[in-house]
N, C-alpha and C positions, 0 to 999 in steps of 0.2 A: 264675227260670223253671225249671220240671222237664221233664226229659228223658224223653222216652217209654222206657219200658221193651223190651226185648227182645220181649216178648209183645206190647205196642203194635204193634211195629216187625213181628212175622210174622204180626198181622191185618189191619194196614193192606196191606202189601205181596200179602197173600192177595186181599185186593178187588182189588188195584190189580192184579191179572196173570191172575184169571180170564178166562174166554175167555168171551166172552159169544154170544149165539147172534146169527143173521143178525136175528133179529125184534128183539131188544134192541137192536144194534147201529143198526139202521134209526129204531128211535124214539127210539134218542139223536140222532142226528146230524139227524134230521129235524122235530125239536121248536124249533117257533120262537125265538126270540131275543127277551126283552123289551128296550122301549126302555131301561128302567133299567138293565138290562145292557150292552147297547150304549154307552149313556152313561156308565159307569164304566169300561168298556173304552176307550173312546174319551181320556175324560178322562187315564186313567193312560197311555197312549200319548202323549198332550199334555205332561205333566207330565213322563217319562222324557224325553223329546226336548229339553224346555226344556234340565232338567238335565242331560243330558250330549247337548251341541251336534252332536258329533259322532259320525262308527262308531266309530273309537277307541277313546273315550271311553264310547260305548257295549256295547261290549268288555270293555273292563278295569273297568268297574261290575258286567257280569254275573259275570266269572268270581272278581271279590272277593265278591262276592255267594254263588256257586255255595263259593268259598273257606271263608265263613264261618259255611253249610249245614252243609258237611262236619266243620268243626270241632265241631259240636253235636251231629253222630250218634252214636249208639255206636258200640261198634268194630266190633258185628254187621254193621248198616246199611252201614260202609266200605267192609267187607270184600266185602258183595254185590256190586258193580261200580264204572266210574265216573261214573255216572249219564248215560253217551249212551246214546241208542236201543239198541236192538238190534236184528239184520238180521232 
């Protein structure tokens, strides 16, 4: 697998934190849901729950998960936070 470059990582992140207008924002959120969506939504929800029964367990999946994200980033990507929201 290759690793997104530095440049990957500050155009991805430049999409990902523009501030979009009230109009953009309104036709994302407001653009219906196909069922094929739903259904792989749904599905993948099905399939997490099976496999980890529990919160717990549904816990300590994400944050090995979230664990082995981080190990894949560069050190740029790290370095920018710890991936929770921000206020």
């Amino acid at each position: 697998m290759t690793l997104p470059t530095a440049e990957d990582i500050a155009r991805a992140r430049a999409v990902a934190e523009r501030r979009m207008t009230p109009e953009e924002f309104h036709a994302y959120i407001d653009a219906p849901m196909s069922d094929a969506e739903r259904e792989e939504i749904l599905s993948l929800h099905r399939w997490f729950c099976m496999r980890y029964p529990t919160p717990l367990e549904r816990l300590e999946a994400s944050r090995r998960a979230w664990k082995n994200a981080q190990a894949m980033m560069p050190e740029a990507a790290r370095a920018h936070g710890s991936g929770r929201s921000r206020p």
